[in-house]
VMD Tcl script that builds the backbone (N, CA, C; Angstrom):
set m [mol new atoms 525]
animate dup $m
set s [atomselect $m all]
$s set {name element resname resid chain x y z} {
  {N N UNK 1 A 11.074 18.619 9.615}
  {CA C UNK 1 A 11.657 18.602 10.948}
  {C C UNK 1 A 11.256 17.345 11.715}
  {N N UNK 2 A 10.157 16.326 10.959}
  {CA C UNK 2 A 9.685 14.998 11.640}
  {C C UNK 2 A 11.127 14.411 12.039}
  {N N UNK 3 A 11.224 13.786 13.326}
  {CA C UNK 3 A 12.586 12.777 13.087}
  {C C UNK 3 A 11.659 11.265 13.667}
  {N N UNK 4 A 11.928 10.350 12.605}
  {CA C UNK 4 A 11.134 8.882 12.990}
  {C C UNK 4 A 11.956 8.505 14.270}
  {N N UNK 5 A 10.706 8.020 15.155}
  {CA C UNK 5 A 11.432 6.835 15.991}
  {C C UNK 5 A 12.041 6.021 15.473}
  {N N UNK 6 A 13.385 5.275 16.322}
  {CA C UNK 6 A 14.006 4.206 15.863}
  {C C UNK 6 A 13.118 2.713 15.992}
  {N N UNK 7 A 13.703 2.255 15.080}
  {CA C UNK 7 A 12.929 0.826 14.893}
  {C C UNK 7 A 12.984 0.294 15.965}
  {N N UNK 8 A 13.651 -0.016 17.226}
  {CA C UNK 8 A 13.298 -0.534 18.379}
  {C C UNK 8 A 12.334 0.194 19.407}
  {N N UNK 9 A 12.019 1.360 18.806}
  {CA C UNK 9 A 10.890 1.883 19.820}
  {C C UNK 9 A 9.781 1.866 19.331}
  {N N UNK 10 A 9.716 1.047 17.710}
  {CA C UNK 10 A 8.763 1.768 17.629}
  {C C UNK 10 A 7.414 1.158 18.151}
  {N N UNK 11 A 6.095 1.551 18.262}
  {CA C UNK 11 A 4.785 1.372 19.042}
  {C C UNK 11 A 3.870 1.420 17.965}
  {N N UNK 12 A 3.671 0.644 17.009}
  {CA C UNK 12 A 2.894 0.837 15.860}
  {C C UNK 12 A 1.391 0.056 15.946}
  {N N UNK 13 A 0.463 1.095 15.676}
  {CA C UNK 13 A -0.841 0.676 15.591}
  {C C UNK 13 A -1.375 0.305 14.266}
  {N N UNK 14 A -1.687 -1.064 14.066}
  {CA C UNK 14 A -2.550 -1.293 12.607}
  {C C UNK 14 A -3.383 -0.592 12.299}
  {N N UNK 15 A -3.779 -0.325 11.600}
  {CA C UNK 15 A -5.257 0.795 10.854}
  {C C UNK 15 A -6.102 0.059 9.698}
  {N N UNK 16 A -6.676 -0.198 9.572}
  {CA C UNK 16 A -7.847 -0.167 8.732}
  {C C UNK 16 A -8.808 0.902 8.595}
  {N N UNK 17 A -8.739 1.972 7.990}
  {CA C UNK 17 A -9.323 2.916 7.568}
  {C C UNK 17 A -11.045 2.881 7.961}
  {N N UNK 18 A -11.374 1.683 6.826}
  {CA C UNK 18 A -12.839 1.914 6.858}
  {C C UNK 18 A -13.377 1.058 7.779}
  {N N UNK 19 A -12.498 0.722 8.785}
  {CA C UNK 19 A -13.060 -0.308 10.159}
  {C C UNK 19 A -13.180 0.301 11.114}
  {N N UNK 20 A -11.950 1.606 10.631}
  {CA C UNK 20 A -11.875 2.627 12.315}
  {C C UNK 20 A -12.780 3.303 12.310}
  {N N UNK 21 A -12.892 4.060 11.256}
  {CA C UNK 21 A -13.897 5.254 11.202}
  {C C UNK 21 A -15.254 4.828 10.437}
  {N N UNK 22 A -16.580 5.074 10.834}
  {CA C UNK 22 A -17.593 5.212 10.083}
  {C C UNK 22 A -17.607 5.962 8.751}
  {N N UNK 23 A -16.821 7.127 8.780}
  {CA C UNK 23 A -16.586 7.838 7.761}
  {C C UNK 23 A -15.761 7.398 6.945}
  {N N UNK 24 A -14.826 6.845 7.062}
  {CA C UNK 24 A -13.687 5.951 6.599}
  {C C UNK 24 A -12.977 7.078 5.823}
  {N N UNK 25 A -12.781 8.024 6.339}
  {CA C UNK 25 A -12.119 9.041 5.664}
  {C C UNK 25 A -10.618 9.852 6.037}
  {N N UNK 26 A -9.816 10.311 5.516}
  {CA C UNK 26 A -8.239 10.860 5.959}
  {C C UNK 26 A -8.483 12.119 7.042}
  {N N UNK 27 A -9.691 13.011 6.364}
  {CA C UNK 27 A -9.697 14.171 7.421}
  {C C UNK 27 A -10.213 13.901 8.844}
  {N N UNK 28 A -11.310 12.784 8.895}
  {CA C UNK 28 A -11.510 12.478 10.713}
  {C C UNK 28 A -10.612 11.815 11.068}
  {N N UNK 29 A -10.045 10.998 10.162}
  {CA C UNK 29 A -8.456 10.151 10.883}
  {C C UNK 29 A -7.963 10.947 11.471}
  {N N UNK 30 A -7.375 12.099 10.982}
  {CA C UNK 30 A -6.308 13.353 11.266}
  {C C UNK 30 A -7.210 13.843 12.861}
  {N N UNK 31 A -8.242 13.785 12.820}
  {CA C UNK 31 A -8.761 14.432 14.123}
  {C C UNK 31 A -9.164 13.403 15.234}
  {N N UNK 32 A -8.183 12.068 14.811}
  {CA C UNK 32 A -8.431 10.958 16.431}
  {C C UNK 32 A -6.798 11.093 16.695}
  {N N UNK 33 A -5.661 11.638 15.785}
  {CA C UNK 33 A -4.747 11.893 16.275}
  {C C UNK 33 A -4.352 11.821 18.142}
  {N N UNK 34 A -5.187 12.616 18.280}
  {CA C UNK 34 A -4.950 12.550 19.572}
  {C C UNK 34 A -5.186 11.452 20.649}
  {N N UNK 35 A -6.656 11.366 19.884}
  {CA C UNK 35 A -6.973 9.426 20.620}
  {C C UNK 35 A -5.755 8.570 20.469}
  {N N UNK 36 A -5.078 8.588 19.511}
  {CA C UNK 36 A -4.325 7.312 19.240}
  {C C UNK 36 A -2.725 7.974 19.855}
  {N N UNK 37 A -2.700 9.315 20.194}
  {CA C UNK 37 A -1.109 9.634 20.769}
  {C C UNK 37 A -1.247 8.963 22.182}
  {N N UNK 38 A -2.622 9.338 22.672}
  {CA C UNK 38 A -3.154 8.819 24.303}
  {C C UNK 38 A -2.745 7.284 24.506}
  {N N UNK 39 A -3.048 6.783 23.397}
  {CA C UNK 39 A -2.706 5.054 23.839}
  {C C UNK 39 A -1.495 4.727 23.957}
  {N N UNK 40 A -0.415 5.501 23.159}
  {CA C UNK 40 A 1.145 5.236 23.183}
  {C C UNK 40 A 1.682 5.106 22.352}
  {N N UNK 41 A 1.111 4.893 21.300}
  {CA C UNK 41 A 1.703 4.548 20.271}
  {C C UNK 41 A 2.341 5.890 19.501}
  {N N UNK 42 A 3.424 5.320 19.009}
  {CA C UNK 42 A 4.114 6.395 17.870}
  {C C UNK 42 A 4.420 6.076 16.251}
  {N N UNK 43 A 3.862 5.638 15.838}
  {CA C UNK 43 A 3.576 4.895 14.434}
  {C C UNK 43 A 1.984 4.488 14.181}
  {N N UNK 44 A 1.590 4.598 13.026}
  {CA C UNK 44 A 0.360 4.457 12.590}
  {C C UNK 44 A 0.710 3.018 11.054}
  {N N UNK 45 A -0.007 2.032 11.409}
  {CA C UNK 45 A 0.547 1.776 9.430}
  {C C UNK 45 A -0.769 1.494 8.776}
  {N N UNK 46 A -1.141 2.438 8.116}
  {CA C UNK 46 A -1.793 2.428 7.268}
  {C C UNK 46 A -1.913 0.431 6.355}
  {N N UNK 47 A -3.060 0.420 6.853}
  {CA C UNK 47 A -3.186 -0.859 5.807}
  {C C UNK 47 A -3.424 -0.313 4.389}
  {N N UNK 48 A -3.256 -1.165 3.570}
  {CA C UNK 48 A -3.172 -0.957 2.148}
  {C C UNK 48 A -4.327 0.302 1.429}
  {N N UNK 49 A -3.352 1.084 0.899}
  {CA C UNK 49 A -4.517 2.275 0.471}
  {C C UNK 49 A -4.596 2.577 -0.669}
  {N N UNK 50 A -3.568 1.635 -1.755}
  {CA C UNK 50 A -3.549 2.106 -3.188}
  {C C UNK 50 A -5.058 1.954 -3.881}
  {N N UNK 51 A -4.948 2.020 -5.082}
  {CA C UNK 51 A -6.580 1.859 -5.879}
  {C C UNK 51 A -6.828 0.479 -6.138}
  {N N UNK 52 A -7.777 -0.260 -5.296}
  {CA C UNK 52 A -8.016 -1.630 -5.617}
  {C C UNK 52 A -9.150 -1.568 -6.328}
  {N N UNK 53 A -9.836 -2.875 -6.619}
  {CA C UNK 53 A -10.641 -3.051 -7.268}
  {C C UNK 53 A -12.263 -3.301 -5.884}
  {N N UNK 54 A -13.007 -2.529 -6.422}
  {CA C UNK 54 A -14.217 -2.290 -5.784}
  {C C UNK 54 A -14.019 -1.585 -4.843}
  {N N UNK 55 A -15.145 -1.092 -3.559}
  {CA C UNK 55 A -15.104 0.182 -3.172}
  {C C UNK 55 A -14.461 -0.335 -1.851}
  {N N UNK 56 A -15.234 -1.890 -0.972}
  {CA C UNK 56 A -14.665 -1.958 0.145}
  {C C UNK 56 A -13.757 -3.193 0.106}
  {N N UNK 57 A -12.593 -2.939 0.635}
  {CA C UNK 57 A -11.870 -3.977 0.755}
  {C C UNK 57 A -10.897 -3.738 1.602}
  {N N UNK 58 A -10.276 -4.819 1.999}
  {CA C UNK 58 A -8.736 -4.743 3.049}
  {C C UNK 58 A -7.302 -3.660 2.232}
  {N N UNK 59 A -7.671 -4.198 0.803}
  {CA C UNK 59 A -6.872 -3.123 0.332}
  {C C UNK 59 A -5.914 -3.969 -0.513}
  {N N UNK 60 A -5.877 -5.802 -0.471}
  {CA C UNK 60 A -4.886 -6.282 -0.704}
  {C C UNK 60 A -5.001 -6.875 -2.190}
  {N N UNK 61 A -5.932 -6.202 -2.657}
  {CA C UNK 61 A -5.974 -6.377 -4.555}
  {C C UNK 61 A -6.006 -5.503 -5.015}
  {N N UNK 62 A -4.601 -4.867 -4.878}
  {CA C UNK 62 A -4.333 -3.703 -5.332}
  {C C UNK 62 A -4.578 -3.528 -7.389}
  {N N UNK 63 A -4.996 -2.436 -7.930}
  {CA C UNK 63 A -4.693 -2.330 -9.631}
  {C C UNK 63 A -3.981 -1.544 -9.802}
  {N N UNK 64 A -3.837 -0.079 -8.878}
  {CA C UNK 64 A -3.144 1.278 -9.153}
  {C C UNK 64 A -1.834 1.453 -8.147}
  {N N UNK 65 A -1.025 0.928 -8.469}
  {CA C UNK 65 A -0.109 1.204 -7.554}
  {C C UNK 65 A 0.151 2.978 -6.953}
  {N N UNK 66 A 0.019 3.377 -7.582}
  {CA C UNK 66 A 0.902 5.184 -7.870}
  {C C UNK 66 A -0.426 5.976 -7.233}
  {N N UNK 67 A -1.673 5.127 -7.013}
  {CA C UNK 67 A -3.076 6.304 -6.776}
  {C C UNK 67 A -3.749 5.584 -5.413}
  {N N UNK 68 A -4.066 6.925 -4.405}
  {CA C UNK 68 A -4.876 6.238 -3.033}
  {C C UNK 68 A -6.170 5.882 -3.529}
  {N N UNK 69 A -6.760 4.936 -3.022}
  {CA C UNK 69 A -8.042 4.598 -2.748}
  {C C UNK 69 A -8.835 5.938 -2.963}
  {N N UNK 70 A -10.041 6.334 -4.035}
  {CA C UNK 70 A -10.837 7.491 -3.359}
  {C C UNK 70 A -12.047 7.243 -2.676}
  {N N UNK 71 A -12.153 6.209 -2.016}
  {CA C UNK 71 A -12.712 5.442 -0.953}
  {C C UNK 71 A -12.215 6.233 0.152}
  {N N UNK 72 A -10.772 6.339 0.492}
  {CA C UNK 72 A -10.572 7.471 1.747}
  {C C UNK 72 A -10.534 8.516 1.617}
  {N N UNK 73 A -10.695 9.073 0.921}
  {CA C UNK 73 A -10.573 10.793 0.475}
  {C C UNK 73 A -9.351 11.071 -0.851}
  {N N UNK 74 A -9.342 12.404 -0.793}
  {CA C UNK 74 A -7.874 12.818 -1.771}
  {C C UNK 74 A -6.854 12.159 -1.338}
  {N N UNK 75 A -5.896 13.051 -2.431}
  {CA C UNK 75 A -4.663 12.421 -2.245}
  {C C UNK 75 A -3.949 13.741 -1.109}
  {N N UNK 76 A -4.638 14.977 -1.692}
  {CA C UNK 76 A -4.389 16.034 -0.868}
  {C C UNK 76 A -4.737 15.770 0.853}
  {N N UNK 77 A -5.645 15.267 0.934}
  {CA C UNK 77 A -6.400 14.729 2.168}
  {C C UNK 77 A -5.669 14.033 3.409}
  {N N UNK 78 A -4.803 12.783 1.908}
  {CA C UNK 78 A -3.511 11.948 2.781}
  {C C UNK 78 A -2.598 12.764 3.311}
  {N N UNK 79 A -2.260 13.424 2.468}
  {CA C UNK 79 A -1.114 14.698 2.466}
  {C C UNK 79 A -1.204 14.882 3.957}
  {N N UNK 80 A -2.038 15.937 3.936}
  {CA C UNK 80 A -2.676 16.627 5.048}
  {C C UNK 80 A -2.610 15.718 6.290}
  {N N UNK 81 A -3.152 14.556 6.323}
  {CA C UNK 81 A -3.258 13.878 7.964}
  {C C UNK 81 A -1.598 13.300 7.693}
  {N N UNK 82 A -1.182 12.707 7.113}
  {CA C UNK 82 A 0.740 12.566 7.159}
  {C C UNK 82 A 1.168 13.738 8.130}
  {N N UNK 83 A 1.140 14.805 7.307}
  {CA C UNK 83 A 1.498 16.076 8.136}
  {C C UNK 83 A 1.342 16.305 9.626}
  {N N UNK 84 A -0.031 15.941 9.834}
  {CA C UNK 84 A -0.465 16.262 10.838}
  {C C UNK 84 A -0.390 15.096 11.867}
  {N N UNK 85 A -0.016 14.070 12.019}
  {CA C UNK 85 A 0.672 12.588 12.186}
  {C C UNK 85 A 2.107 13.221 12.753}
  {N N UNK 86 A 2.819 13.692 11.691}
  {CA C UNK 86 A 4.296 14.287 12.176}
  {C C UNK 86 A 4.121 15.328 13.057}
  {N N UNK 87 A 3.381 16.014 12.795}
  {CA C UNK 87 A 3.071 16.823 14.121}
  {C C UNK 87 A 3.043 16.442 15.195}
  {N N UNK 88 A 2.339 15.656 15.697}
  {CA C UNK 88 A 2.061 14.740 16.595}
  {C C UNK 88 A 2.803 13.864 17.290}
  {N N UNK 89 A 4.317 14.151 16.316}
  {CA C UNK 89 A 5.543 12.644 16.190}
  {C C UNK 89 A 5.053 11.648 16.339}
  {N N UNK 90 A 4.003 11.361 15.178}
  {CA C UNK 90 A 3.459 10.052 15.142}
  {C C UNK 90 A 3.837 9.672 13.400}
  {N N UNK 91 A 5.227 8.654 13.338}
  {CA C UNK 91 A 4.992 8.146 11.955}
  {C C UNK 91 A 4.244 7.563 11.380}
  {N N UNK 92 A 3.933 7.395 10.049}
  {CA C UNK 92 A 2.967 7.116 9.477}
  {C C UNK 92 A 3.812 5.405 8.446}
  {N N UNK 93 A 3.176 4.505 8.567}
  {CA C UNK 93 A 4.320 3.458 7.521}
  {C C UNK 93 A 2.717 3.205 6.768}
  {N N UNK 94 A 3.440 2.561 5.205}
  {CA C UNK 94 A 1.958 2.083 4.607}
  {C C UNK 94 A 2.402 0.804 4.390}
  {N N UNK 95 A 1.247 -0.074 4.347}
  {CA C UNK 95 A 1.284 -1.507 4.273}
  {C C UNK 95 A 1.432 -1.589 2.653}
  {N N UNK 96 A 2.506 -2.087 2.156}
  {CA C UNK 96 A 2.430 -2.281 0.583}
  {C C UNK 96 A 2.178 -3.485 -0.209}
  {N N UNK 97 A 1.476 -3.775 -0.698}
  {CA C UNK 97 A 1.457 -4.979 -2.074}
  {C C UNK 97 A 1.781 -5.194 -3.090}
  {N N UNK 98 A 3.171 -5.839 -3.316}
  {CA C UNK 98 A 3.887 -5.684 -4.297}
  {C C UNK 98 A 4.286 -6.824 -4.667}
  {N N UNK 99 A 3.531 -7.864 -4.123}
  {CA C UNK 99 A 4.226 -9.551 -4.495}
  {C C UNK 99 A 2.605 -9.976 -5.745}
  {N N UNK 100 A 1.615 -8.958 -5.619}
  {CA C UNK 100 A 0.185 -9.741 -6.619}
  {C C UNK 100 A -0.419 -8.287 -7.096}
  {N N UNK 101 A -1.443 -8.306 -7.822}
  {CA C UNK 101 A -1.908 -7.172 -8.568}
  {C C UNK 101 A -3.009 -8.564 -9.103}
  {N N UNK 102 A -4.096 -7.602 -9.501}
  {CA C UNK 102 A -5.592 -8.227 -9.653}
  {C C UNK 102 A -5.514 -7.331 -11.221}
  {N N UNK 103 A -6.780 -8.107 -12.186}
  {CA C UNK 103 A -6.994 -8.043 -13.163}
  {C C UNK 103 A -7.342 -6.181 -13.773}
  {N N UNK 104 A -7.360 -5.359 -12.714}
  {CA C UNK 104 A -7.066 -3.962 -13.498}
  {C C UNK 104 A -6.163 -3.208 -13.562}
  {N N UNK 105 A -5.400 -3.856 -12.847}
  {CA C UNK 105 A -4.024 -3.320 -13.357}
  {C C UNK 105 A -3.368 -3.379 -14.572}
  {N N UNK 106 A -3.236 -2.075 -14.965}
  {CA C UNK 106 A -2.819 -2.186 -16.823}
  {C C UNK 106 A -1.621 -3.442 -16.702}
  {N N UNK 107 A -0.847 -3.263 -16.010}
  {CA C UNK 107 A 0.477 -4.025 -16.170}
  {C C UNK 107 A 0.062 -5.842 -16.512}
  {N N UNK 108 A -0.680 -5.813 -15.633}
  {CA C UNK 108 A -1.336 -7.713 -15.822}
  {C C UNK 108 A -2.336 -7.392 -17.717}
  {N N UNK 109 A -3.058 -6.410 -17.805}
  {CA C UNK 109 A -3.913 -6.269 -18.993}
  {C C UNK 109 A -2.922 -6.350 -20.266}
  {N N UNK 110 A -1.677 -5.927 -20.068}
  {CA C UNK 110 A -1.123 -5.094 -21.374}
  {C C UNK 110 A -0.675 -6.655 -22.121}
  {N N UNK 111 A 0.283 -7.183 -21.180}
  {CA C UNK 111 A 0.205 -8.628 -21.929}
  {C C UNK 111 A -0.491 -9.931 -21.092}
  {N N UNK 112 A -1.748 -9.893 -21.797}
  {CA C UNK 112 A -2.450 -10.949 -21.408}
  {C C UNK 112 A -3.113 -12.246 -22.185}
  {N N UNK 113 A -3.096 -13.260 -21.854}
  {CA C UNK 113 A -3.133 -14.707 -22.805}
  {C C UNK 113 A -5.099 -15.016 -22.469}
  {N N UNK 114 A -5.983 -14.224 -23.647}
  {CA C UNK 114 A -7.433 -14.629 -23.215}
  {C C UNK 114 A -7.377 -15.891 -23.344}
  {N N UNK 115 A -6.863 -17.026 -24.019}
  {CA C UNK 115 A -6.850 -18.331 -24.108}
  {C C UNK 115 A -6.626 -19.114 -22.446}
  {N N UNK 116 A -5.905 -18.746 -22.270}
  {CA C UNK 116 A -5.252 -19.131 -20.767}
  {C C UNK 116 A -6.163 -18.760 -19.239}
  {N N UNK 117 A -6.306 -17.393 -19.918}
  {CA C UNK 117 A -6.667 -16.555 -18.996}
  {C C UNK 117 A -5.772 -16.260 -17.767}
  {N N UNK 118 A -5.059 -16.065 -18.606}
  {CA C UNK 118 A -3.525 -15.781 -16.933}
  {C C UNK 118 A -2.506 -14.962 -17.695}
  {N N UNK 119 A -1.594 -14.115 -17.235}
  {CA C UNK 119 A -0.550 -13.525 -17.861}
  {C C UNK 119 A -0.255 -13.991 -18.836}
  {N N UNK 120 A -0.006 -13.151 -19.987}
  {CA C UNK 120 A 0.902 -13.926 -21.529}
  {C C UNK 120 A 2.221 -14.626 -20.851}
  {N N UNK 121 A 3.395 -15.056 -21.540}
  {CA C UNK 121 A 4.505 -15.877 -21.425}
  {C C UNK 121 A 5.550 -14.300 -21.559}
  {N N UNK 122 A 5.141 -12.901 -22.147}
  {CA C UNK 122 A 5.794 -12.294 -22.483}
  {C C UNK 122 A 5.530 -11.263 -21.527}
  {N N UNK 123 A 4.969 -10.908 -20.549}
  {CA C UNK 123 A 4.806 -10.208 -19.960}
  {C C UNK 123 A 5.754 -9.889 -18.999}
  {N N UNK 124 A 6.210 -8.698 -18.658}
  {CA C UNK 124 A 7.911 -8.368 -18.581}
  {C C UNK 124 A 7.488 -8.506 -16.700}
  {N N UNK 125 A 6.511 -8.131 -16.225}
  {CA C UNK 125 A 6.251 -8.202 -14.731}
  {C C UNK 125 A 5.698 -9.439 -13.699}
  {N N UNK 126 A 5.250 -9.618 -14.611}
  {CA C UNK 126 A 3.911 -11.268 -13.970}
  {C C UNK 126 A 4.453 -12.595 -14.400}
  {N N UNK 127 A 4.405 -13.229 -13.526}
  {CA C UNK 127 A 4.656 -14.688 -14.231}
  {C C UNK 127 A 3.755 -15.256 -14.946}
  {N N UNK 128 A 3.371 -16.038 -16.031}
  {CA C UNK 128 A 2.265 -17.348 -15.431}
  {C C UNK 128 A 1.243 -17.819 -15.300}
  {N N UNK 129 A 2.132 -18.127 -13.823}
  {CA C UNK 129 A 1.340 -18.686 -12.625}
  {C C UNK 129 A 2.510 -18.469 -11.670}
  {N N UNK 130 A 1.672 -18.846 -10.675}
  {CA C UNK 130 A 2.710 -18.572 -9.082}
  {C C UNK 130 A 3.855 -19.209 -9.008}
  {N N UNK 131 A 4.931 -18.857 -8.572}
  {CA C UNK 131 A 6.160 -19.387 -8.240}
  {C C UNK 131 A 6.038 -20.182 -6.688}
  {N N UNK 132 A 4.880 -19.859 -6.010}
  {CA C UNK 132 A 5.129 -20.364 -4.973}
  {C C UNK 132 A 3.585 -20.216 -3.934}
  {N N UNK 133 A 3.138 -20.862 -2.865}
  {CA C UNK 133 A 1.878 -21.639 -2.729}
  {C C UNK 133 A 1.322 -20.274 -1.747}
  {N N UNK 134 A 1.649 -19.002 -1.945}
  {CA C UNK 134 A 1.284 -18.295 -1.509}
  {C C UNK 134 A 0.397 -17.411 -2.245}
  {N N UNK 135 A 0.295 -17.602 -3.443}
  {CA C UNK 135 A -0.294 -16.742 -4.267}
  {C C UNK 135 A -1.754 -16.228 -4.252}
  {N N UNK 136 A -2.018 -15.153 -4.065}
  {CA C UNK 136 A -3.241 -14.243 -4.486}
  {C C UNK 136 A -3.122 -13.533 -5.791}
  {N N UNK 137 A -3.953 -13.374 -6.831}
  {CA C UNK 137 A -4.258 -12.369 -7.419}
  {C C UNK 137 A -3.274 -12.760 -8.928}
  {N N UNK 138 A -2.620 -11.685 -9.281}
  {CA C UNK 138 A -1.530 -12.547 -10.238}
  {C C UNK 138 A -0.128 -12.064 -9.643}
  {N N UNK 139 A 0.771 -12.919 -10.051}
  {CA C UNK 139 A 1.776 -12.959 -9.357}
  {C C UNK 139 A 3.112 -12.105 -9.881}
  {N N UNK 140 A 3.176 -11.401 -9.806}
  {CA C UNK 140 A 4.959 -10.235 -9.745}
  {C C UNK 140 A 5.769 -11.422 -9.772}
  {N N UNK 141 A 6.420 -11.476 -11.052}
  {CA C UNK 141 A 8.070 -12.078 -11.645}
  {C C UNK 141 A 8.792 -10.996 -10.830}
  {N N UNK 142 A 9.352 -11.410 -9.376}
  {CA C UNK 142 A 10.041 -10.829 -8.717}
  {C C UNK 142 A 11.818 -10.650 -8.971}
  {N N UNK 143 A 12.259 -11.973 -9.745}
  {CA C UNK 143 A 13.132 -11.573 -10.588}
  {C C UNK 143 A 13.495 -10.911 -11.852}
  {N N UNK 144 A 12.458 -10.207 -12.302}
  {CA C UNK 144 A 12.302 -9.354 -13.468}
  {C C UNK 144 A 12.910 -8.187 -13.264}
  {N N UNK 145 A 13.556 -7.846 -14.159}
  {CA C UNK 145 A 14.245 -6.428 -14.347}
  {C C UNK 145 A 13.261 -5.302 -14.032}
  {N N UNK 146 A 11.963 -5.671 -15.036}
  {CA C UNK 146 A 11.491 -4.599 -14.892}
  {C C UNK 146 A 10.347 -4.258 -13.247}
  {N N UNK 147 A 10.189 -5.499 -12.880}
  {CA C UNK 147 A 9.564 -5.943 -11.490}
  {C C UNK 147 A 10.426 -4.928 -10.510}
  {N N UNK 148 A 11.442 -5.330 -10.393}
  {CA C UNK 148 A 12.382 -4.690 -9.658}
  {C C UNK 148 A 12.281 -2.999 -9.777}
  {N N UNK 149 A 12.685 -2.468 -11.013}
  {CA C UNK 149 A 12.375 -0.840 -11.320}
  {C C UNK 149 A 10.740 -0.838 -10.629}
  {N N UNK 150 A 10.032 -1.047 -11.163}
  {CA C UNK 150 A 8.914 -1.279 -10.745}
  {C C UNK 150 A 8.483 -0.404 -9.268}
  {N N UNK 151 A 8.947 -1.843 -8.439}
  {CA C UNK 151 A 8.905 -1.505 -7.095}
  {C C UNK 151 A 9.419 -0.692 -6.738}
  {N N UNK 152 A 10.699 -0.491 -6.943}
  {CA C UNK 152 A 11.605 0.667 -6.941}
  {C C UNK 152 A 10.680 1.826 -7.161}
  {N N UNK 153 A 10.710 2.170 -8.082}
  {CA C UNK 153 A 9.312 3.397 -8.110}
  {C C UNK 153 A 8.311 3.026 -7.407}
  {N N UNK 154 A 7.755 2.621 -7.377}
  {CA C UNK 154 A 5.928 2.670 -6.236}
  {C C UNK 154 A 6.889 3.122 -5.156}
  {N N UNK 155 A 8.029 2.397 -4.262}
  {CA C UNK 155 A 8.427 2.855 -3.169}
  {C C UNK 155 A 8.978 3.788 -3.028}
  {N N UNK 156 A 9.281 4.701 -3.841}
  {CA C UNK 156 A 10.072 6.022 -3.951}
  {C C UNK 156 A 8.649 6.733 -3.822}
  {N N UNK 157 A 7.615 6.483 -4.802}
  {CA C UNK 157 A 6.676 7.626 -4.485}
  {C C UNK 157 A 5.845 7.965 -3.890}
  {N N UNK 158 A 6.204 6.979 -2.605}
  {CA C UNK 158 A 4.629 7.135 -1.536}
  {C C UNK 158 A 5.814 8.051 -0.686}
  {N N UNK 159 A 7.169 7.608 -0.978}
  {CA C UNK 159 A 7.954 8.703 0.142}
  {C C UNK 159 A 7.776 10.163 0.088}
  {N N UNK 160 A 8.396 9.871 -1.418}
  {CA C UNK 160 A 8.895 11.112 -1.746}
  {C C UNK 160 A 7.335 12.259 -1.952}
  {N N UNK 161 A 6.482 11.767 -2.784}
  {CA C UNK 161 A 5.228 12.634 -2.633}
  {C C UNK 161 A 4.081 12.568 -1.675}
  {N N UNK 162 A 4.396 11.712 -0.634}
  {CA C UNK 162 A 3.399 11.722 0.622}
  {C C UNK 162 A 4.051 11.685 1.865}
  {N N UNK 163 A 5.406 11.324 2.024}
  {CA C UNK 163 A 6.804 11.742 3.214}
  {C C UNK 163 A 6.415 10.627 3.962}
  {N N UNK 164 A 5.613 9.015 3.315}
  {CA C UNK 164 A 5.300 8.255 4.717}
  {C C UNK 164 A 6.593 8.025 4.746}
  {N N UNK 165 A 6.870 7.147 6.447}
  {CA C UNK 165 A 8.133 7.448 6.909}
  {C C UNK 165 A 8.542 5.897 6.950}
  {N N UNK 166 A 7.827 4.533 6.385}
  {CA C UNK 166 A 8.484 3.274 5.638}
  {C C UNK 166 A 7.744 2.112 5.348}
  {N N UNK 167 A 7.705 1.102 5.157}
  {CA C UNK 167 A 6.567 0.066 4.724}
  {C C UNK 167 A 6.378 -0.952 5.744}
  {N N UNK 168 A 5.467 -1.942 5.661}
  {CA C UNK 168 A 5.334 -3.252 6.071}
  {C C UNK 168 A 5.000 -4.434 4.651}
  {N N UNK 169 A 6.149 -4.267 4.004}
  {CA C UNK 169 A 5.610 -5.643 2.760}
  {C C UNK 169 A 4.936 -6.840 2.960}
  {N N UNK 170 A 3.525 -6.561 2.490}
  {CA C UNK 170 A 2.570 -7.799 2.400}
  {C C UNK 170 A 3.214 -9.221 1.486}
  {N N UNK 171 A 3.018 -10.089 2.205}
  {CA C UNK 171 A 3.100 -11.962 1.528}
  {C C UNK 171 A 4.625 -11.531 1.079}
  {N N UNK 172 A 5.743 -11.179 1.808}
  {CA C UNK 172 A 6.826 -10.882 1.228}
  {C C UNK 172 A 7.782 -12.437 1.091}
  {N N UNK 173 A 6.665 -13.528 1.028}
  {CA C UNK 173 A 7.377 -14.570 1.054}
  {C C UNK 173 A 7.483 -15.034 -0.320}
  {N N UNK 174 A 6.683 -14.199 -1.418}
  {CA C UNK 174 A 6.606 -14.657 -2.553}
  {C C UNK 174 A 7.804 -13.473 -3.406}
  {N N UNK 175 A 8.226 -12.735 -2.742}
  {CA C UNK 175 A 9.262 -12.108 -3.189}
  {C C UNK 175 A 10.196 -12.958 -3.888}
}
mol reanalyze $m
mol bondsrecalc $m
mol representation Tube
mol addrep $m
């Protein structure tokens, strides 16, 4: 029954998880709800929450696309404060990274050149090297067939199995 604000209203507050809270966790998030309806805002965007590599970070070396951080709690946990966000008619957007991926991500591992030390030449997702002077991490062949499905899925399943309500694409200049 959530209905999102329209994009011209919307009032979106950045988040950093483990900056806001001492706990850095989904269930006290869910209980400043109210702090953050008080300020005005009606959107929350989650900075980057997939599974990166090490425990603290901004979030933007992502390895697991498909899995939250368990740095913030469950996945049930997310669930739960989403919900309770819409309650609130406060949407929820997540910040996504989908232009780089860091060395544990199976997808960069599966074809990889130890000689080089950079993506194989055959690797159906990654280039390389960067297409362009923005690069972090390794770089998404954004014209790849399978790049494309790819994204396509990660962005279907933060909707469809967590109901956030849309993204903010990180370095979308390397798209």
């Amino acid at each position: 029954t959530f209905s999102r604000p329209k994009n011209e209203e919307l009032a979106i507050y950045e988040l950093l998880i483990r900056d806001f809270l001492g706990s850095h966790d989904y269930k006290d998030l869910a209980d400043t709800l109210t702090y953050l309806k008080r300020l005005g805002i009606n959107a929350i965007e989650l900075m980057p929450i997939m599974e990166f590599e090490g425990n603290e970070s901004w979030g933007y070396n992502p390895s697991y696309f498909f899995a939250p951080d368990k740095y913030y709690g469950t996945s049930d946990d997310l669930k739960v404060f989403i919900g309770k966000a819409h309650a609130e008619g406060i949407a929820v957007i997540l910040d996504m990274v989908l232009n780089h991926a860091f060395g544990q991500c199976p997808l960069v591992g599966m074809y990889w050149n130890s000689s080089t030390n950079t993506p194989s030449a055959d690797n159906p997702w990654f280039n390389q090297h960067a297409k362009h002077p923005y690069s972090v991490g390794y770089d998404f062949n954004h014209e790849s067939l399978y790049t494309q499905r790819f994204v396509d899925s990660v962005n279907s399943y933060w909707i469809k199995e967590y109901h956030f309500d849309g993204f903010r694409f990180d370095l979308s200049k390397g798209f």
